[in-house]
C-alpha positions as CSV (number, residue, x, y, z in Angstrom):
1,X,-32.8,-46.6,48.6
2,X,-35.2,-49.1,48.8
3,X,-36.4,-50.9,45.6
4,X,-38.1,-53.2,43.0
5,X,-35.3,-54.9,41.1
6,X,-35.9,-57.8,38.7
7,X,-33.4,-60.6,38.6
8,X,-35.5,-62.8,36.1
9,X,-38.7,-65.0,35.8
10,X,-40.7,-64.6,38.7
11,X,-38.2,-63.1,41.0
12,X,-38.7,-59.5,41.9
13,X,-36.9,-58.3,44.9
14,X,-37.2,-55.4,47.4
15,X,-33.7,-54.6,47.8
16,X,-31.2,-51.1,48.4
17,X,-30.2,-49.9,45.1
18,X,-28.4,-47.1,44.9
19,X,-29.3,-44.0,42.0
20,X,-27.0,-43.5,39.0
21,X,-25.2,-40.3,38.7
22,X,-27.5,-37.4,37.2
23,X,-26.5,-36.5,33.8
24,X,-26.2,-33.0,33.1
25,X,-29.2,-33.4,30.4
26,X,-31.5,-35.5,33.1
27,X,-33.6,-34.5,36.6
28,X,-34.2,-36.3,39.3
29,X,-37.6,-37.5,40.7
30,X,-39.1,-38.1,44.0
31,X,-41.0,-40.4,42.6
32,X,-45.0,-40.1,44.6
33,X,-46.8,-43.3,43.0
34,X,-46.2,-45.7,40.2
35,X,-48.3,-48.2,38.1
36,X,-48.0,-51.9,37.4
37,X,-48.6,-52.2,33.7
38,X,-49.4,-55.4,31.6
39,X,-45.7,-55.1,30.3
40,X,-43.8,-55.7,34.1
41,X,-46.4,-58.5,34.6
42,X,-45.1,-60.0,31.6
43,X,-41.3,-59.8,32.6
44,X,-42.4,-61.4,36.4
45,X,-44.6,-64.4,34.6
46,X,-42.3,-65.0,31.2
47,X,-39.8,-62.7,31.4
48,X,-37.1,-61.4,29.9
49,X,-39.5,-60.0,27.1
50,X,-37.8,-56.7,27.0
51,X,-35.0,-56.8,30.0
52,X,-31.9,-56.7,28.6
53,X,-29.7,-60.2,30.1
54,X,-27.5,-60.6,27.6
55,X,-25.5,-57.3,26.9
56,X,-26.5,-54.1,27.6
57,X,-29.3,-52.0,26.3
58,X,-27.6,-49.4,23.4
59,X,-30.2,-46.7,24.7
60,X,-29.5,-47.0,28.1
61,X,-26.6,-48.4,28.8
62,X,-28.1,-51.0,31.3
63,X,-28.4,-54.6,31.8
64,X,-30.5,-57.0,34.2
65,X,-30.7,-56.4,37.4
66,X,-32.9,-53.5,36.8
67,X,-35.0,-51.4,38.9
68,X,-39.2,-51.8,37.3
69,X,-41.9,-49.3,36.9
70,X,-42.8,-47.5,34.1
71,X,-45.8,-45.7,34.7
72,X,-45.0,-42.9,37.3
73,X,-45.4,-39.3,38.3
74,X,-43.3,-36.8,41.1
75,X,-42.0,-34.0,42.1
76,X,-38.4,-32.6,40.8
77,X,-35.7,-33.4,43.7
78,X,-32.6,-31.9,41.8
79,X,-31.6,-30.8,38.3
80,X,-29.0,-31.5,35.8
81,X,-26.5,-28.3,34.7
82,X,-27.8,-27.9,31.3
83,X,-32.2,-28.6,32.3
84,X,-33.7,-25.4,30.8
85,X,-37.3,-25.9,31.4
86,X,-38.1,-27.9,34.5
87,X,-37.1,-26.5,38.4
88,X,-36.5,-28.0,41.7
89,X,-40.4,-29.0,42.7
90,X,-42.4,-28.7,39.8
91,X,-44.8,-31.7,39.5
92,X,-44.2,-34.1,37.0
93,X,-45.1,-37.4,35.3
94,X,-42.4,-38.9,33.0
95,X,-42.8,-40.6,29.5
96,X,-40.8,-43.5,29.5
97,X,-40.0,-44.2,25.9
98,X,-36.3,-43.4,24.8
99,X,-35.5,-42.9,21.0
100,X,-32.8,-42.3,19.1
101,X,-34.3,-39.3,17.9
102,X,-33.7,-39.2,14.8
103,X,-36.6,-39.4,13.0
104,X,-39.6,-37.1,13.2
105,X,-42.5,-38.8,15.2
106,X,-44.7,-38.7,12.5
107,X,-42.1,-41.5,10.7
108,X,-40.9,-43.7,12.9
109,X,-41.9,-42.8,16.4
110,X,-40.4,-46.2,17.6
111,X,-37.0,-44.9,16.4
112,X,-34.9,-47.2,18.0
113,X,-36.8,-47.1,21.4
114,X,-36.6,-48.5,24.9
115,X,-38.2,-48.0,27.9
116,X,-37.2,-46.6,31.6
117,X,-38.0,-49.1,34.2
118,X,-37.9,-52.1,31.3
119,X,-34.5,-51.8,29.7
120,X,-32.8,-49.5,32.3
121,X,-33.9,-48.2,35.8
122,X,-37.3,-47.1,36.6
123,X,-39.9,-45.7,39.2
124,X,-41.0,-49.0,41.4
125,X,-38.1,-47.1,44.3
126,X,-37.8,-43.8,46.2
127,X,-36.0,-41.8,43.5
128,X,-35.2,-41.7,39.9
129,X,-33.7,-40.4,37.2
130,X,-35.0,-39.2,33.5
131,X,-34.0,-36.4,30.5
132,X,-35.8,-33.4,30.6
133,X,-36.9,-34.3,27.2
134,X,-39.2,-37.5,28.7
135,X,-40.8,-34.8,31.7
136,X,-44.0,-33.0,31.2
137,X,-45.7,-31.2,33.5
138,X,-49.0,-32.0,35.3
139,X,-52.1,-29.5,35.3
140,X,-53.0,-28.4,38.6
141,X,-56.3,-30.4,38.4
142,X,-54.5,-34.0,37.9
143,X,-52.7,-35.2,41.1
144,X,-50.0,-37.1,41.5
145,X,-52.0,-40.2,41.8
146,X,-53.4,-39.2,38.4
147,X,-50.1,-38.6,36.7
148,X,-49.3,-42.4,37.6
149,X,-52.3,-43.5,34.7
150,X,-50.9,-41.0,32.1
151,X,-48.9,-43.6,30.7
152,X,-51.1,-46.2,30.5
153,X,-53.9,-44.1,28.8
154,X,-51.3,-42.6,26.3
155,X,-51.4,-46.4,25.0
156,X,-54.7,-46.0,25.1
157,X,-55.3,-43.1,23.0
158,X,-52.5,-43.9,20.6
159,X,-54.2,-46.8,19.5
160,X,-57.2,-45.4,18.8
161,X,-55.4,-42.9,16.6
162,X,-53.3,-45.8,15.0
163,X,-57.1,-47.3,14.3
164,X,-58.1,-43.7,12.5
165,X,-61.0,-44.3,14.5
166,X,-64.0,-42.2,13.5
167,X,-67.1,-40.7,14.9
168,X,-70.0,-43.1,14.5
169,X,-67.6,-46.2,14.3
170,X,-68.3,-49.5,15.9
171,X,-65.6,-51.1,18.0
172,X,-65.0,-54.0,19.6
173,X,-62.0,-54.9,22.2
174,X,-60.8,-58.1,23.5
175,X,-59.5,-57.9,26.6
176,X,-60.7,-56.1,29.8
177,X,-57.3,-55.5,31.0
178,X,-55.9,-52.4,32.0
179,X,-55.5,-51.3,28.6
180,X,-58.6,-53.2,27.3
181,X,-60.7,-50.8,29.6
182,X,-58.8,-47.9,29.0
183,X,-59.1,-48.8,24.9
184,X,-62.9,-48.5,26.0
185,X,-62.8,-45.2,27.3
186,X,-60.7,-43.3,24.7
187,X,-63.0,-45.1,21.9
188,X,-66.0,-43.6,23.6
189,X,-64.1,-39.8,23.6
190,X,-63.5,-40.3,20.3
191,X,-66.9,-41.0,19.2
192,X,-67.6,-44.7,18.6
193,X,-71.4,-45.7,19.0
194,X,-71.1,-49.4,20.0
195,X,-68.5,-50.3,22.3
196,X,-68.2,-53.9,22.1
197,X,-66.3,-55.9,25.1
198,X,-65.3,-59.0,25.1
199,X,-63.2,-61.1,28.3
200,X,-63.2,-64.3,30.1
201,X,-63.6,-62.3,33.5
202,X,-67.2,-61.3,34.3
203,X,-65.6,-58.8,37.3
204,X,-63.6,-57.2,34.3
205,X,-66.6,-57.3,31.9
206,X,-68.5,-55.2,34.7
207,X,-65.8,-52.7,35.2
208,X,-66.3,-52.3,31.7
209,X,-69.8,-51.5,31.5
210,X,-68.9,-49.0,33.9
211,X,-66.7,-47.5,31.9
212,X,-68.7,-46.8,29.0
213,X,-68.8,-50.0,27.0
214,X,-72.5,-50.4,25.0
215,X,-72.0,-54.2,25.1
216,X,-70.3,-56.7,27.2
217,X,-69.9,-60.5,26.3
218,X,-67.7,-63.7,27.8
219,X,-65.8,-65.1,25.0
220,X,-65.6,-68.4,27.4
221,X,-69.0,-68.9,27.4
222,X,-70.3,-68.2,23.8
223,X,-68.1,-67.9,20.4
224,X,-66.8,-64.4,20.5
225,X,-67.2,-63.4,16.8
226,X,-70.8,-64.6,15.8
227,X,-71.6,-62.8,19.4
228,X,-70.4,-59.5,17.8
229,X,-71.7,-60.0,14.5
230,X,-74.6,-60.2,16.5
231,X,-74.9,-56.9,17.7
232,X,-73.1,-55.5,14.3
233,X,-74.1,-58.0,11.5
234,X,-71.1,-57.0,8.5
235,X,-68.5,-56.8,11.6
236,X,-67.2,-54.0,13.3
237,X,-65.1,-50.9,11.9
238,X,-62.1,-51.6,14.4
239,X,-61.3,-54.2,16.7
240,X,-58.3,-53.5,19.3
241,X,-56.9,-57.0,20.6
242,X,-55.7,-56.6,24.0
243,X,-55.2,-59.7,25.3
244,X,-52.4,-61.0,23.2
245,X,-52.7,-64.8,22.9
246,X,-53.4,-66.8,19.3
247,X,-57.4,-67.1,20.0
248,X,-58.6,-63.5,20.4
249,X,-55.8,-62.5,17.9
250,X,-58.0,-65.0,15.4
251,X,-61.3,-63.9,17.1
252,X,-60.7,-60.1,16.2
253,X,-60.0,-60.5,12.8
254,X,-63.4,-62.2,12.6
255,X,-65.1,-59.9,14.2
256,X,-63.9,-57.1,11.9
257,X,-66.1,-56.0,8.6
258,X,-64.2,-56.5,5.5
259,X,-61.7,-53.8,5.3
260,X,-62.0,-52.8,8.5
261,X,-59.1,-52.4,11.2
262,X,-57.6,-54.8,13.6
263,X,-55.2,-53.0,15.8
264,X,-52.5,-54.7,18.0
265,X,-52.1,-53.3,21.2
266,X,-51.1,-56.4,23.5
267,X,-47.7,-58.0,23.8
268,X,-47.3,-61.1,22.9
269,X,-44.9,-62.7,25.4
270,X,-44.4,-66.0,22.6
271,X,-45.0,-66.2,18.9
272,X,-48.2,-67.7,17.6
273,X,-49.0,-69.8,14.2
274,X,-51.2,-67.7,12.3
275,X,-52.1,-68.0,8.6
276,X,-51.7,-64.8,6.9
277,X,-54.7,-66.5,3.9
278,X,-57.3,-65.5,7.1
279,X,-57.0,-62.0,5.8
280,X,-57.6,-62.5,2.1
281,X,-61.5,-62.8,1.3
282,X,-62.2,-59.8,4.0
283,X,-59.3,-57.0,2.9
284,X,-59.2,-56.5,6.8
285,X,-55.9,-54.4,8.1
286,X,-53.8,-55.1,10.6
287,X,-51.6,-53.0,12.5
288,X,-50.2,-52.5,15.9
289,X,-48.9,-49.9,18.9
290,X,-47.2,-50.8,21.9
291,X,-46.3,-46.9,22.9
292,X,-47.1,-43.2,21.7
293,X,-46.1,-40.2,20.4
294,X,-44.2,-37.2,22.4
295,X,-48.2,-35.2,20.9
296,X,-49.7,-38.0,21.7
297,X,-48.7,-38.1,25.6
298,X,-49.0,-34.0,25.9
299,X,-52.6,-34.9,24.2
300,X,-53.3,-37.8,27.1
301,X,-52.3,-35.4,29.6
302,X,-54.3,-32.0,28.7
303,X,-57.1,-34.6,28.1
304,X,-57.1,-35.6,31.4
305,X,-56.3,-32.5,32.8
306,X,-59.7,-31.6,31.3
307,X,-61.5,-33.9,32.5
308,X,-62.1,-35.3,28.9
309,X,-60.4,-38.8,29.8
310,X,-61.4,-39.9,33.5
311,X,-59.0,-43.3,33.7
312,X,-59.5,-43.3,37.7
313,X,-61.7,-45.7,38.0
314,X,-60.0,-48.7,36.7
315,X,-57.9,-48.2,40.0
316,X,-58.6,-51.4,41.9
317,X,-55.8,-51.3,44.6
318,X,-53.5,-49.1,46.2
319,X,-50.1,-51.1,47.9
320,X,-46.9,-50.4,49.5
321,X,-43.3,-51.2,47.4
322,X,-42.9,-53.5,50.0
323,X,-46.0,-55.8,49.0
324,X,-45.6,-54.8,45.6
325,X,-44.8,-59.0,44.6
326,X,-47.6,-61.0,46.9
327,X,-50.0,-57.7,46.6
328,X,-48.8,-56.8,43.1
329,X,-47.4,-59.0,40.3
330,X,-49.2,-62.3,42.2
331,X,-52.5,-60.6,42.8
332,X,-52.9,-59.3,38.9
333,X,-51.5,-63.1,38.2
334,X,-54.3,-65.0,40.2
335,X,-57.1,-62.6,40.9
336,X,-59.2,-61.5,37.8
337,X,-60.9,-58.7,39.8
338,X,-57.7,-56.7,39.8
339,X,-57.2,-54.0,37.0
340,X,-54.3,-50.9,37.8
341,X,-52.8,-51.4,40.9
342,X,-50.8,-48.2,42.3
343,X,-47.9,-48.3,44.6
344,X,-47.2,-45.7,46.8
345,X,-43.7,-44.5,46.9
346,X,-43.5,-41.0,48.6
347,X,-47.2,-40.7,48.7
348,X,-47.8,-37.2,47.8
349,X,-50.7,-35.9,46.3
């Protein structure tokens, strides 16, 4: 079958790969369309971040080449001996995380984890293979186009959870990313008054605004902070950084009120030099998410089944697997306009 493999630094191929053998635990999918997420940009312009190249990954076995994509949704082709719950055509999108389980999500949901389609094979190919325990089931009003973003907004809402973000709270989020816009939406479900967004990209700013942000600024043109502070004079409740370089990981924590929240959602690709002394006249918290919950993702999905979470519209291209590098990884590298791109794999609705 015909798929995205990664070999290393940009080089992404479109290449036959054949499927593992199904485990007795696992199904397999017919996999309808797949996301390019923040993270596989990552592994095409710095990778490996999370590949495994050296030895094999102790969750799934695998090592590079592997087969990409994360972020995708299908229908059921064929079923392992001992599946209980899931049948031959149900429609599906998969959670990608693998733990060891076990812990109880509420301690350590990053127990041990790795991901399908970054440390072992993915969705970016015809068909593929995932536990039962990863599946969940898609509403009838969510397509499969739809069930492609449940991943991506599971970030979402997970860090605004992580954040115990309030109704009433001010927020502001730097980066207008994929996740940076989705971060804006589940902030204004969950109740936050000023929506504060900040970006280099006045294309992303916009999409934005559409998207419910109160306020949109471009931290290359005035200094981010005194911009916020601004609109919210003591600093805001939470600030999500989303763009994970040095500067708007500084910028946030300045934008923040004194003991407020600073949540990490970005990956940072490199470390950065950072003086822990920033935090100490302010009380300001810092922590981080790069995942979700098993509640967490059931949440994303019935929220969006509902109609409550509307990610859709940071869809800015659709693309064949066979474009996926020049219309993919080098558009998101070069054109700013670009949010989610989808590729379609089976196409099915």
């Amino acid at each position: 079958m015909k798929a995205a493999v990664w070999h290393g630094k940009k080089d992404i191929r479109i290449e036959e790969k054949e499927l593992k053998p199904l485990k007795e635990d696992e199904v397999t999918v017919r996999v309808a369309w797949a996301g390019i997420c923040g993270s596989d940009l990552h592994e095409y312009q710095e990778g490996p971040v999370f590949v495994p190249v050296e030895k094999a990954d102790e969750l799934t076995g695998e090592i590079a080449p592997i087969i990409m994509g994360h972020e995708f949704a299908g229908i059921i082709e064929k079923v392992g001996k001992d599946v209980q719950n899931y049948k031959v055509g149900d429609r599906v999108v998969v959670n990608p995380t693998l733990t060891h389980g076990d812990k109880p999500e509420d301690v350590d949901c990053y127990d041990g984890f790795s991901f399908i389609g970054l440390h072992g094979d993915g969705g970016f190919t015809k068909y593929a293979n995932a536990p039962e325990s990863n599946l969940y089931r898609l509403p009838e009003t969510l397509t499969l186009q739809d069930g492609a973003l449940v991943e991506p907004t599971a970030v979402a809402v997970q860090a605004v959870k992580e954040a115990d973000l309030r109704f009433g709270d001010t927020v502001a989020i730097y980066g207008a990313g994929p996740i940076g816009l989705l971060t804006t939406l589940a902030a204004k479900a969950a109740g936050a008054t000023k929506i504060i967004v900040l970006d280099l990209s006045e294309t992303r700013l916009e999409k934005a605004k559409e998207l419910g942000a109160t306020h949109i600024i471009n931290s290359g043109k005035v200094n981010g902070p005194a911009a916020v502070r601004e609109i919210v004079p003591n600093g805001v409740d939470v600030t999500f950084e989303v763009a994970g370089v040095a500067p708007t990981f500084k910028q946030a924590i300045d934008s923040t009120r004194a003991r407020g929240t600073m949540v990490i959602v970005s990956i940072f690709a490199r470390p950065i030099e950072w003086n822990p002394l920033h935090l100490t006249n302010t009380g300001v918290k810092i922590t981080s998410t790069i995942a979700y919950t098993p509640t967490t993702f059931q949440q994303t999905v019935d929220l969006m089944g509902t109609g409550q979470l509307k990610p859709q519209g940071i869809v800015t291209s659709q693309i064949v697997l066979d474009d996926i590098v020049e219309k993919g990884f080098e558009a998101l590298t070069n054109d700013k306009s670009q949010a989610k791109i989808l590729v379609e794999l089976s196409g099915e609705k």
